[in-house]
N, CA, C, O and CB atoms as a CASP TS submission, in Angstrom:
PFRMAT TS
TARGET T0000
AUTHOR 0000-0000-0000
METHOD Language model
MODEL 1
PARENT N/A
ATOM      1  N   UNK     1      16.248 -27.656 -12.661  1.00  0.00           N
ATOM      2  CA  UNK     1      17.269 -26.654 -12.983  1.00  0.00           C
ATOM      3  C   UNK     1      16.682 -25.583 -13.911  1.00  0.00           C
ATOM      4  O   UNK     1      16.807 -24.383 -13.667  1.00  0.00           O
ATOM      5  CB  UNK     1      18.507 -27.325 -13.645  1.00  0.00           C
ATOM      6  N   UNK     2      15.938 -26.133 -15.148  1.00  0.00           N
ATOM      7  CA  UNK     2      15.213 -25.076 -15.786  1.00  0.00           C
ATOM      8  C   UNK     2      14.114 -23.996 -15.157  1.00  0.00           C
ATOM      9  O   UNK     2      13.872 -22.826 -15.453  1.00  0.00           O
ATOM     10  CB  UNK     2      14.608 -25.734 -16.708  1.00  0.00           C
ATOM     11  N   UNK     3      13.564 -24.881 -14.180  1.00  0.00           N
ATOM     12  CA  UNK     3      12.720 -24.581 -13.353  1.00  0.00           C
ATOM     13  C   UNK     3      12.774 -22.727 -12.728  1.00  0.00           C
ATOM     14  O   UNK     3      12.127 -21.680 -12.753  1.00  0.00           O
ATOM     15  CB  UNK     3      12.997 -25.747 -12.299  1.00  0.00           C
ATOM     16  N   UNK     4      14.395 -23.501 -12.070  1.00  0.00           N
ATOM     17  CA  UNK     4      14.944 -22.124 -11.112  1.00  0.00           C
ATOM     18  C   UNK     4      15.390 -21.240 -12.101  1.00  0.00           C
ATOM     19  O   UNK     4      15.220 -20.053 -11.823  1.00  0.00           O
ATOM     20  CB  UNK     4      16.301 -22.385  -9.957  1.00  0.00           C
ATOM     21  N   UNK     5      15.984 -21.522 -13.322  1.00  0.00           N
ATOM     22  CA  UNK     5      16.198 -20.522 -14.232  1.00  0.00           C
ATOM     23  C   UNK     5      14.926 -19.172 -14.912  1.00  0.00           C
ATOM     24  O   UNK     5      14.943 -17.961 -15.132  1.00  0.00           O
ATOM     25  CB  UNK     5      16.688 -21.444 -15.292  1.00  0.00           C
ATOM     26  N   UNK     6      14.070 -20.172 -15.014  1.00  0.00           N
ATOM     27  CA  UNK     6      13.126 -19.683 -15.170  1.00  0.00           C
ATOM     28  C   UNK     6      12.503 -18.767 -14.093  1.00  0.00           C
ATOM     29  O   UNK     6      11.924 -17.726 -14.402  1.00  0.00           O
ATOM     30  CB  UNK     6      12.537 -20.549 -15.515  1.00  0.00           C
ATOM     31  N   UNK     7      12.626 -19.145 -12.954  1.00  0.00           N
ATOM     32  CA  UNK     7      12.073 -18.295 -11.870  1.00  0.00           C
ATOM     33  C   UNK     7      12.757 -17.067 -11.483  1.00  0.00           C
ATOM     34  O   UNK     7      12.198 -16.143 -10.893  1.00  0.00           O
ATOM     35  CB  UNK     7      11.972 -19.033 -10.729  1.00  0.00           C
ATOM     36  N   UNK     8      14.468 -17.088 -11.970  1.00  0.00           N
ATOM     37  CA  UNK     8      14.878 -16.461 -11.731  1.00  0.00           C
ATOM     38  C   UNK     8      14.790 -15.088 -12.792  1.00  0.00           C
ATOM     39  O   UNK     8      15.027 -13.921 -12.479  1.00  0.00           O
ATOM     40  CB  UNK     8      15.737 -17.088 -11.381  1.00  0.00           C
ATOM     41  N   UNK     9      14.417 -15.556 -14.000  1.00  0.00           N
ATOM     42  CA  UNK     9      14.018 -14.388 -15.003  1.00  0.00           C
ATOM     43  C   UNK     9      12.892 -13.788 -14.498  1.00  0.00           C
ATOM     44  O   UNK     9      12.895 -12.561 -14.397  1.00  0.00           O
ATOM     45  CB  UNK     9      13.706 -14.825 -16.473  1.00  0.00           C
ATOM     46  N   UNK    10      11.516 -14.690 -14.016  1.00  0.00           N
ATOM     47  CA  UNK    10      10.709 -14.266 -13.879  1.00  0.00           C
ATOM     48  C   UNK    10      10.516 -12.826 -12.517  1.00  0.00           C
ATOM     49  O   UNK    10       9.897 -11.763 -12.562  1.00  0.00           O
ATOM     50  CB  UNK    10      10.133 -15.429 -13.908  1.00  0.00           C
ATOM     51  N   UNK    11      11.257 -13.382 -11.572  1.00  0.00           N
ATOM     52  CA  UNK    11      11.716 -12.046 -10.312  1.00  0.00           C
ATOM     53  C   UNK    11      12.585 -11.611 -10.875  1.00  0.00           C
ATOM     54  O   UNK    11      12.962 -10.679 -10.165  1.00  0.00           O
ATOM     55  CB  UNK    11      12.266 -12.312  -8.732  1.00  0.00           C
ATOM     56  N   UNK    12      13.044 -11.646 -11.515  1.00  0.00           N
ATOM     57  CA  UNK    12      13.604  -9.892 -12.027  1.00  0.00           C
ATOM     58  C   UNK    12      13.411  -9.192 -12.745  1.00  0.00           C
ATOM     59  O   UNK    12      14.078  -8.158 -12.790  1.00  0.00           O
ATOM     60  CB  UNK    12      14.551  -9.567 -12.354  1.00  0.00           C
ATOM     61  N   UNK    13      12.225  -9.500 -13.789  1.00  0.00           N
ATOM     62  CA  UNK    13      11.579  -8.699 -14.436  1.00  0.00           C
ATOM     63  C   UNK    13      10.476  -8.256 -13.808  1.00  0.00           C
ATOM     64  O   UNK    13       9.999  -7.249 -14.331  1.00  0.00           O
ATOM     65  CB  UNK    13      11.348  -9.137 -15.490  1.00  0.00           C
ATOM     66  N   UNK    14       9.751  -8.781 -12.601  1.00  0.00           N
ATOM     67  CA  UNK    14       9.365  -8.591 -11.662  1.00  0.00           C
ATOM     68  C   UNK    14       9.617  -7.164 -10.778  1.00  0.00           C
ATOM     69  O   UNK    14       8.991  -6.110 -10.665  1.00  0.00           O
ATOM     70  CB  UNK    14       9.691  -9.592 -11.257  1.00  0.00           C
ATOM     71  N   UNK    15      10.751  -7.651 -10.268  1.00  0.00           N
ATOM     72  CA  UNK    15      11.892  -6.198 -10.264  1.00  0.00           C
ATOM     73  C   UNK    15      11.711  -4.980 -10.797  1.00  0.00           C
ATOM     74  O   UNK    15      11.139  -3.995 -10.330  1.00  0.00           O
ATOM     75  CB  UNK    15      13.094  -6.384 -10.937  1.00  0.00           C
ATOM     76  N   UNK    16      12.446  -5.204 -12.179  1.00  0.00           N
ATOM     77  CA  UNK    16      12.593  -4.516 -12.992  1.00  0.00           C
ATOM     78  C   UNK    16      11.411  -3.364 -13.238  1.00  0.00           C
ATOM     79  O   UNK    16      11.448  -2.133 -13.257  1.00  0.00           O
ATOM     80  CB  UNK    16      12.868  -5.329 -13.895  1.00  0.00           C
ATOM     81  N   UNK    17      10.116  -4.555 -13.454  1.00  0.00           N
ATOM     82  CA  UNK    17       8.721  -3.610 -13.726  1.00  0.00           C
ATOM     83  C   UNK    17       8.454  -2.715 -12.564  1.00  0.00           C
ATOM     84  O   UNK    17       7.926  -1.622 -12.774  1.00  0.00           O
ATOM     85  CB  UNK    17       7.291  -4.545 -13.928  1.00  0.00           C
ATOM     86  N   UNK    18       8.802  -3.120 -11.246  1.00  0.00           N
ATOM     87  CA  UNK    18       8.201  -2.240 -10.140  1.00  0.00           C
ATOM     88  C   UNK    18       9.349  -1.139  -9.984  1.00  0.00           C
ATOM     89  O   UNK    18       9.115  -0.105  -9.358  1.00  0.00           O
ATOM     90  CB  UNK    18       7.869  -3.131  -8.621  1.00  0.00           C
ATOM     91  N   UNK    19      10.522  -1.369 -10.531  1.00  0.00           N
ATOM     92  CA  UNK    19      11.344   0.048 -10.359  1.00  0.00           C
ATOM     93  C   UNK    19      10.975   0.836 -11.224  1.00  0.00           C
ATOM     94  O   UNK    19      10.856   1.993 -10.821  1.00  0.00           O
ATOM     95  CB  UNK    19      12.805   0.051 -10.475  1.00  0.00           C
ATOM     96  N   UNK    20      10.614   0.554 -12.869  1.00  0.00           N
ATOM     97  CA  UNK    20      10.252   0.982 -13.722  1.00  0.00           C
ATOM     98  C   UNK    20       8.914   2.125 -12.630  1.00  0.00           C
ATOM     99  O   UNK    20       8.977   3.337 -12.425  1.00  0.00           O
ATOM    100  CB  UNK    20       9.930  -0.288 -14.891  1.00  0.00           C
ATOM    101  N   UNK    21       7.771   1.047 -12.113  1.00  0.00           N
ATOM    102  CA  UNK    21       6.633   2.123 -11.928  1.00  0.00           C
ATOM    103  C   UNK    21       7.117   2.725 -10.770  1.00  0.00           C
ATOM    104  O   UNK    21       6.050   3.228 -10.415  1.00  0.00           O
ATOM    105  CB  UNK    21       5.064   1.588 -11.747  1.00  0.00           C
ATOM    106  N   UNK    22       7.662   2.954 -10.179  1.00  0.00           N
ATOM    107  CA  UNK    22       8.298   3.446  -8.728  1.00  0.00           C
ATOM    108  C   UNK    22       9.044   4.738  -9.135  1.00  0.00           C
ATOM    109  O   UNK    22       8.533   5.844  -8.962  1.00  0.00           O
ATOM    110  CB  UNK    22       9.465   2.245  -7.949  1.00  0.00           C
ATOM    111  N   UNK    23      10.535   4.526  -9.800  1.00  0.00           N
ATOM    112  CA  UNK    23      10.809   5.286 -10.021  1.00  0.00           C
ATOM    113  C   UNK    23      10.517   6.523 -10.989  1.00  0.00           C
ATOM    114  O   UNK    23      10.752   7.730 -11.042  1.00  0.00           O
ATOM    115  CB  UNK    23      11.391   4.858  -9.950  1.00  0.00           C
ATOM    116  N   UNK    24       9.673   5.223 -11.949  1.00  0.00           N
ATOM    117  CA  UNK    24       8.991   6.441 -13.199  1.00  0.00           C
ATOM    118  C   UNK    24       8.524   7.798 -12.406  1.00  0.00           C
ATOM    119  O   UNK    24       9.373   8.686 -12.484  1.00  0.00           O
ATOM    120  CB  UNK    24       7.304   5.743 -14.131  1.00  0.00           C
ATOM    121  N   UNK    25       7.674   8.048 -11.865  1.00  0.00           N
ATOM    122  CA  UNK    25       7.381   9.074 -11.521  1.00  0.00           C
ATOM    123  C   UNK    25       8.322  10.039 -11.002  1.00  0.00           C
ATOM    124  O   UNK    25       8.633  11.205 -11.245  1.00  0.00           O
ATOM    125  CB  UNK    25       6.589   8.857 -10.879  1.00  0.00           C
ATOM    126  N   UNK    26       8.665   9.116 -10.192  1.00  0.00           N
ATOM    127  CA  UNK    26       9.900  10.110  -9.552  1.00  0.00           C
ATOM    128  C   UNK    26      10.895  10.932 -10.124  1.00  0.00           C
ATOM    129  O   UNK    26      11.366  12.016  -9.780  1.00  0.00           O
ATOM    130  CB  UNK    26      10.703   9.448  -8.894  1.00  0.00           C
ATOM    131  N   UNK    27      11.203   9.839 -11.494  1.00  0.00           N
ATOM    132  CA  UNK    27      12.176  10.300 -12.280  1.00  0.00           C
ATOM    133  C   UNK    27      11.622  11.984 -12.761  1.00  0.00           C
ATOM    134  O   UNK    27      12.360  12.968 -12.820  1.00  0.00           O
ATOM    135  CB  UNK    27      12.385   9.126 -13.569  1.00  0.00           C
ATOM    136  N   UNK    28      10.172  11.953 -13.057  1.00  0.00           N
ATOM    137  CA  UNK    28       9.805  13.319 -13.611  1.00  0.00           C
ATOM    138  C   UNK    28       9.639  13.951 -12.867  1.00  0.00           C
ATOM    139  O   UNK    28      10.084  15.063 -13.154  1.00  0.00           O
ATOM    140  CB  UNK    28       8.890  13.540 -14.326  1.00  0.00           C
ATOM    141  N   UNK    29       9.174  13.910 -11.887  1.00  0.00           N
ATOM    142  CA  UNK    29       8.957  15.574 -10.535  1.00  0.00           C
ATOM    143  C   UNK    29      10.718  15.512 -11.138  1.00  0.00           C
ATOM    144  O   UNK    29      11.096  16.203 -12.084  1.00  0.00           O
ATOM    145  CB  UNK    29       8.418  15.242  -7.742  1.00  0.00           C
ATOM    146  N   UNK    30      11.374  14.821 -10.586  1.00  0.00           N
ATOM    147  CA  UNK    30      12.930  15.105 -10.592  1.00  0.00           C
ATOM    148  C   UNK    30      13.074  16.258 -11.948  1.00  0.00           C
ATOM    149  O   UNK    30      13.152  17.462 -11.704  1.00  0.00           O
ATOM    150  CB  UNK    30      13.955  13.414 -10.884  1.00  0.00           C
ATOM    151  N   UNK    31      13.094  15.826 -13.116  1.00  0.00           N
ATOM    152  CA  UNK    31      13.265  16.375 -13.989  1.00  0.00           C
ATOM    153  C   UNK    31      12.328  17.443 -14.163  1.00  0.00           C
ATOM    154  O   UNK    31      13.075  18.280 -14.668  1.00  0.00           O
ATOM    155  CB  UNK    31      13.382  15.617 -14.797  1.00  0.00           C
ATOM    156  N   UNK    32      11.195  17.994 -14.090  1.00  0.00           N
ATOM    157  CA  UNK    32      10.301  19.020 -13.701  1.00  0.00           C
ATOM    158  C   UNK    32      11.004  19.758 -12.773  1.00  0.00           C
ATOM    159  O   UNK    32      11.396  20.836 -13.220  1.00  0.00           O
ATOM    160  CB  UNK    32       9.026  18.562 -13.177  1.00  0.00           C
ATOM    161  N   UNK    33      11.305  19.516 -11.567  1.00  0.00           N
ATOM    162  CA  UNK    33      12.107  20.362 -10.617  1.00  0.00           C
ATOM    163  C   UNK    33      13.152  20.940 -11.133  1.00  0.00           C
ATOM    164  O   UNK    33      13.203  22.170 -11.134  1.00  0.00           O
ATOM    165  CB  UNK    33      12.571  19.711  -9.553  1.00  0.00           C
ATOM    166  N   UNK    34      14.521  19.930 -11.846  1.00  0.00           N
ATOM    167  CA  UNK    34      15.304  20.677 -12.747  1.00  0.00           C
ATOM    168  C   UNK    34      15.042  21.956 -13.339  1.00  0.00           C
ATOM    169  O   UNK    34      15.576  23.014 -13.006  1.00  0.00           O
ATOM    170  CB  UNK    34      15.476  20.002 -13.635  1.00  0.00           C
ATOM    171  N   UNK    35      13.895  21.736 -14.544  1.00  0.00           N
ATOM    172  CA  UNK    35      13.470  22.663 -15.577  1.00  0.00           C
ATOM    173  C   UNK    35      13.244  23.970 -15.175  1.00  0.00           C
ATOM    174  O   UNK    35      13.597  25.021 -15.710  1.00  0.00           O
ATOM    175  CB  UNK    35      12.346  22.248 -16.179  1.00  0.00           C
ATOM    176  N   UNK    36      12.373  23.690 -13.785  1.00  0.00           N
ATOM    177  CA  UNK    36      12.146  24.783 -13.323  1.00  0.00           C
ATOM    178  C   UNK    36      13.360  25.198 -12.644  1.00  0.00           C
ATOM    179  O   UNK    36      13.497  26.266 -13.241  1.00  0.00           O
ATOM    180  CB  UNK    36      11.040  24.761 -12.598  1.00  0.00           C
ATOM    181  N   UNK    37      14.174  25.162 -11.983  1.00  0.00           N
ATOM    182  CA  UNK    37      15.473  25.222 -11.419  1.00  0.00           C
ATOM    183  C   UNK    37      16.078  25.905 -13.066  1.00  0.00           C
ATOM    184  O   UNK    37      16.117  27.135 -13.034  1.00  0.00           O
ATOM    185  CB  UNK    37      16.165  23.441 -10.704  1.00  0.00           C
ATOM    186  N   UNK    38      16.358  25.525 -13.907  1.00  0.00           N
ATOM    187  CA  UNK    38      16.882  26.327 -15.067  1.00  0.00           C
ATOM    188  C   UNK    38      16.388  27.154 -15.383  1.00  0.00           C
ATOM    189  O   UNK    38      17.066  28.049 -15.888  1.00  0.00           O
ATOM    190  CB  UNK    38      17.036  25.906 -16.038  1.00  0.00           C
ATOM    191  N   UNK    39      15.071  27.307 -15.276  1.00  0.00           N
ATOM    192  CA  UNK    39      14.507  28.544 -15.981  1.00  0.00           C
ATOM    193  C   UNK    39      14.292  29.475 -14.976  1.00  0.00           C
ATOM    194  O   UNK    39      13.631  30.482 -15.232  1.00  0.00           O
ATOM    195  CB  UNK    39      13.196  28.324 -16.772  1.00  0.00           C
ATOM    196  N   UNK    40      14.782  29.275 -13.797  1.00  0.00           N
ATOM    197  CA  UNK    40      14.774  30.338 -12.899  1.00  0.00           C
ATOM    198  C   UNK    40      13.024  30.697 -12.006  1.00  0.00           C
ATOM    199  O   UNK    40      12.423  31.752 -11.807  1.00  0.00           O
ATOM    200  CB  UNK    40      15.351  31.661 -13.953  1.00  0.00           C
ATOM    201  N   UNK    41      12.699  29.242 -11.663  1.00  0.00           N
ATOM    202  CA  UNK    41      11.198  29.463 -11.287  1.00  0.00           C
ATOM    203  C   UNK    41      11.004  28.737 -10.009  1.00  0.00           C
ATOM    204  O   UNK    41      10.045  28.878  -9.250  1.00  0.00           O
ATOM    205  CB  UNK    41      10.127  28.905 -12.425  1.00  0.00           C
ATOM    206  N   UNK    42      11.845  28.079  -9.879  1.00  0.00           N
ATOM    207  CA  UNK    42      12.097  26.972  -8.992  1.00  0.00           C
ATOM    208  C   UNK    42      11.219  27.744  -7.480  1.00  0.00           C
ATOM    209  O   UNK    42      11.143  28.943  -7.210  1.00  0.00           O
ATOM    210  CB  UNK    42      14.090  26.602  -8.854  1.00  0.00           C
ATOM    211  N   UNK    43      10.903  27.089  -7.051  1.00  0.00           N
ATOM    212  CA  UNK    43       9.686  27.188  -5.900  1.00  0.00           C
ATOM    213  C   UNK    43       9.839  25.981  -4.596  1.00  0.00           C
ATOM    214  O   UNK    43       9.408  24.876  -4.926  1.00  0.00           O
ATOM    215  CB  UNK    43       8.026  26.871  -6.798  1.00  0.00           C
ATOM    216  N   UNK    44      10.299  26.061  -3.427  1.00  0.00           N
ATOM    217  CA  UNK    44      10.358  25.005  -2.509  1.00  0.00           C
ATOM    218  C   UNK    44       8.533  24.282  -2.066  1.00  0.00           C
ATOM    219  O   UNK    44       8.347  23.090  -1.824  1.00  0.00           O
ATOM    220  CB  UNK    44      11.264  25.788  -1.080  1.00  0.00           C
ATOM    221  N   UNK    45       7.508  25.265  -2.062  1.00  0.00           N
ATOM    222  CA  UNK    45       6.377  24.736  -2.202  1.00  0.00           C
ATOM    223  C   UNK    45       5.350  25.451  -3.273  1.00  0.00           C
ATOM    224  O   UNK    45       4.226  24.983  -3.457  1.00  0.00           O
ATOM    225  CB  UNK    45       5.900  24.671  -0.914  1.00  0.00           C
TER
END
């Protein structure tokens, strides 16, 4: 029982870390695109 408890923390921080590096990036073009979108620079390529 501890076993599966344990396993179950362990895949989801698992998880957790690969959305972390996945989305990290993404999150900033995202927010870079914004900035530029506010400051009136915004560029499709």
């Amino acid at each position: 029982m501890i076993q599966l408890l344990f396993l179950v923390l362990f895949a989801k921080g698992i998880v957790a870390l690969l959305l972390m590096v996945y989305i990290g990036p993404l999150r900033e073009l995202v927010m870079k695109g914004l900035d530029q979108v506010k400051w009136g620079k915004f560029q499709l390529l």
